[in-house]
C-alpha positions as CSV (number, residue, x, y, z in Angstrom):
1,X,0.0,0.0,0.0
2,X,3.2,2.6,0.8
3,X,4.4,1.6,-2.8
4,X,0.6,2.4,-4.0
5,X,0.5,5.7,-2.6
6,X,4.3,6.8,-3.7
7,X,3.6,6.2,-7.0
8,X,0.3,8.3,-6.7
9,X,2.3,11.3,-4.8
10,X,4.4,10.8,-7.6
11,X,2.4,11.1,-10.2
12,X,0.4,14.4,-9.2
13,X,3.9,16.0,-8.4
14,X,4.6,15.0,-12.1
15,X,1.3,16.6,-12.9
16,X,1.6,19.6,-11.1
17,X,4.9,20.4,-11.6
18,X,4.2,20.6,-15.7
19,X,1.1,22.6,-15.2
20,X,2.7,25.7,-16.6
21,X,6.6,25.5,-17.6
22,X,8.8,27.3,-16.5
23,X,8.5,31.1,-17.9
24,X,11.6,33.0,-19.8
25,X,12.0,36.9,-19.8
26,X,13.8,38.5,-22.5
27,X,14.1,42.7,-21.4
28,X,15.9,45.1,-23.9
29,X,15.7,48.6,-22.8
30,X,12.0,49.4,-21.1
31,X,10.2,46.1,-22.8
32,X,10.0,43.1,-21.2
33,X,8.8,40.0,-23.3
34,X,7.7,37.2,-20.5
35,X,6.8,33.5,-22.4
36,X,4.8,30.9,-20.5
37,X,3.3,27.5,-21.7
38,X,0.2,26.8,-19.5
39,X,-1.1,23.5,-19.8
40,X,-4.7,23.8,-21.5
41,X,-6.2,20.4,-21.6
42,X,-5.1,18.4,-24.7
43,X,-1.6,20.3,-24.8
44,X,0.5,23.4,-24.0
45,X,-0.2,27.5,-25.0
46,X,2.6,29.3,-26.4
47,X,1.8,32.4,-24.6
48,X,4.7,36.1,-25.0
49,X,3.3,39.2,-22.3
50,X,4.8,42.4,-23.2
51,X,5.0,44.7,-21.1
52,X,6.1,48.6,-21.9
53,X,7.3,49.9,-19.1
54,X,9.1,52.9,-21.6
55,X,7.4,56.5,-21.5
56,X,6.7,56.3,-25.2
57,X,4.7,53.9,-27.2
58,X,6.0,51.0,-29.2
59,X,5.5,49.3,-32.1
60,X,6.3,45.7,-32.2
61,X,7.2,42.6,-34.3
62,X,6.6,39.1,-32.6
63,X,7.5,35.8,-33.8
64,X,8.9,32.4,-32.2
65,X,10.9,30.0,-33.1
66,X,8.1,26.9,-33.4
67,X,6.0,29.8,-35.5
68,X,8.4,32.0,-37.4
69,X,5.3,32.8,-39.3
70,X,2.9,35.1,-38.9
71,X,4.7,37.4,-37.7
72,X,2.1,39.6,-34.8
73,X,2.1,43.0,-34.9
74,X,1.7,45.0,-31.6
75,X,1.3,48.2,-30.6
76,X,1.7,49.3,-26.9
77,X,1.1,52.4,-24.8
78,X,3.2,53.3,-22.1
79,X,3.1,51.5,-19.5
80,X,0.8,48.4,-20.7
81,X,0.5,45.0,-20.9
82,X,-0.3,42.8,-23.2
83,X,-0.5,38.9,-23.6
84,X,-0.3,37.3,-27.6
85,X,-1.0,33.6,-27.7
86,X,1.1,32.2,-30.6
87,X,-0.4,28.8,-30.6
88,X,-3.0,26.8,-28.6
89,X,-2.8,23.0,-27.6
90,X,0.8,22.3,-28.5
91,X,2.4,18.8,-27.8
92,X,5.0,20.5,-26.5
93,X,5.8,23.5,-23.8
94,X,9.3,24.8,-25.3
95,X,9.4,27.7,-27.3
96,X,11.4,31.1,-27.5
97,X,10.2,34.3,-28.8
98,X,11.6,37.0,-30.7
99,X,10.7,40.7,-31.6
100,X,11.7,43.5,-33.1
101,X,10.3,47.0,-31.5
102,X,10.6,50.9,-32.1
103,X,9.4,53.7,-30.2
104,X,6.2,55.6,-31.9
């Protein structure tokens, strides 16, 4: 029965600890990029929040590395947040993203 209930505690850890993996921040100047893959049921979201923490506006280019294309266009005012979803349901959590931004 001790073995029973190891394998059980072992399994939920499992499960719990690969609810959402581990998130990755990418910050150049004021912007801060902030991926996350939360598990959504039949597989992982590929999920980028920016955040413009600059006084101006920006204007961005998105893309990752699992979806070079389309590339996702956003534009932030200061001091906002936004969260793009790249994909929904993937097999797998890793990904890295990549931008491109200006000030407007």
């Amino acid at each position: 029965m001790n073995r029973s209930l190891s394998l059980i505690s072992t399994a939920v850890a499992c499960l719990l600890g690969n609810a959402t993996a581990q998130a990755e921040s990418i910050q150049k100047g004021c912007l801060l990029i902030e991926v996350s893959s939360p598990f959504a049921g039949a597989g992982y979201n590929h999920v980028a929040t920016a955040k413009n923490e600059c006084n101006s506006a920006v204007q961005c280019e998105l893309w990752t590395d699992v979806d070079p294309q389309p590339r996702y266009l956003l534009q932030l005012e200061p001091q906002t947040t936004k969260d793009i979803t790249f994909r929904r349901e993937a097999p797998g959590y890793g990904f890295r993203a990549h931008y491109r931004c200006a000030l407007k």
